[in-house]
Structure formats: C-alpha cells, structure tokens
C-alpha positions in Angstrom: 0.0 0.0 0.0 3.1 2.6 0.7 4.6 1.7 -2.8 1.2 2.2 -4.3 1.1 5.9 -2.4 4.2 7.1 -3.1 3.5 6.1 -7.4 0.5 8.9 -6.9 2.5 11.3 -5.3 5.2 11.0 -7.8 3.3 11.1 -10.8 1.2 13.6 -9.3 4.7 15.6 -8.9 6.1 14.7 -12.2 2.6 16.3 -14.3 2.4 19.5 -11.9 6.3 19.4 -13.0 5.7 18.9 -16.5 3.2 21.6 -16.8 5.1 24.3 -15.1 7.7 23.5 -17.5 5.3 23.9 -20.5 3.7 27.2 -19.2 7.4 28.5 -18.8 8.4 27.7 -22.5 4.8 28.8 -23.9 5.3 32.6 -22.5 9.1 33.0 -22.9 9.3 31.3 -26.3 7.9 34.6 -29.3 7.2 34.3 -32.7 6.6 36.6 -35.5 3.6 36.2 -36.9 1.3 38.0 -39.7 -2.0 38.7 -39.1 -4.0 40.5 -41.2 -6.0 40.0 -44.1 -5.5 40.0 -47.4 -7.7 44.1 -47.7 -6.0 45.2 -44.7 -2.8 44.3 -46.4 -3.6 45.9 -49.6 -5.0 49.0 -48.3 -2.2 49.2 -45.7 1.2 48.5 -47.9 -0.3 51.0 -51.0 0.2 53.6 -48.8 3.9 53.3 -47.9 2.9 53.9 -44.0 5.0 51.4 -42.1 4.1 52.2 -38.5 0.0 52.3 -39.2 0.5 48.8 -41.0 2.1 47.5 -37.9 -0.2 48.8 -35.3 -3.0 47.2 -37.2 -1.5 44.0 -37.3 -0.6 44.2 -33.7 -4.5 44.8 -33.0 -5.3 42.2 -35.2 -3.0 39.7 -33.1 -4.5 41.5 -29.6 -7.4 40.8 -30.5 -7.1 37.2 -32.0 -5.2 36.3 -28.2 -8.6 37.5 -26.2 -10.5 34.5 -27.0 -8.1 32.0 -26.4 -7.3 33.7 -22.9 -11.1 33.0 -22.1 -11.3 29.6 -23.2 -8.3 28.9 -21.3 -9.6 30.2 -18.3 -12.5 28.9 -18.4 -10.8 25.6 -19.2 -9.1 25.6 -15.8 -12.3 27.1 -13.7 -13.8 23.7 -15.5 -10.6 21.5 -14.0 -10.8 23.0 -10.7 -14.6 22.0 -10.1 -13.9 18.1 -11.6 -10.6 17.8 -9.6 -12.5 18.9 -6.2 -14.8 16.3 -7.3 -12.6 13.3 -7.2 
C-alpha cells in the first residue's frame, strides 16, 4: 500500500512538474507572426505607412489572443470543479 502511495505522489509531482515547464516555455518562447488579411494588407502597404500597417497588425493579433485567454480560463475554472470532485 506505501509503494502504491508514493507512485500517486510522484506522478502527481512529475505532471504538476511537466506543466510548469510547458507554461514557462509557452510565454518566454515569441514568434513573428502575420496577421492581417489579405484588404488590410492591400490598403495598408499602398500607402507606404509602415508604422500604421504594424499597429494594425498588432490589434489584429491583440485581438485574436482575447478568445483564447477566455477559453483557457474557463478551461481551468472547469478542472478545478472536476478535480475537487474526485
């Protein structure tokens, strides 16, 4: 029964571990990305304006990371009520 105890605890260690881990990598790891659509591409690059072209695409990516962010959260508010549960 002790050897059985101490296999929970561990793997119980090893995923909380495991996921710090990946939280750590998936905020300190960045990547370029473009994110606009084809109009707001065309109507952006004809006019030569390279600062307005980038603070629309960095609104377009702002806005694309709200929804995640929710589902996410509500993800983990979803956890939370199954794991008290068990």
């Amino acid at each position: 029964m002790l050897i059985k105890a101490t296999n929970i605890k561990n793997n119980t260690f090893n995923s909380k571990v495991r996921t710090l881990l990946f939280g750590i990598c998936f905020f300190l790891i960045s990547v370029t990305t473009n994110a606009q659509c084809a109009m707001c591409r065309a109507a952006l690059t004809s006019e030569g304006n390279k600062t307005k072209a980038e603070a629309v695409n960095d609104g377009i990516v702002y806005l694309m990371v709200i929804p995640y962010l929710l589902v996410g959260g509500i993800g983990y508010v979803i956890y939370r009520m199954k794991k008290k549960k068990s």
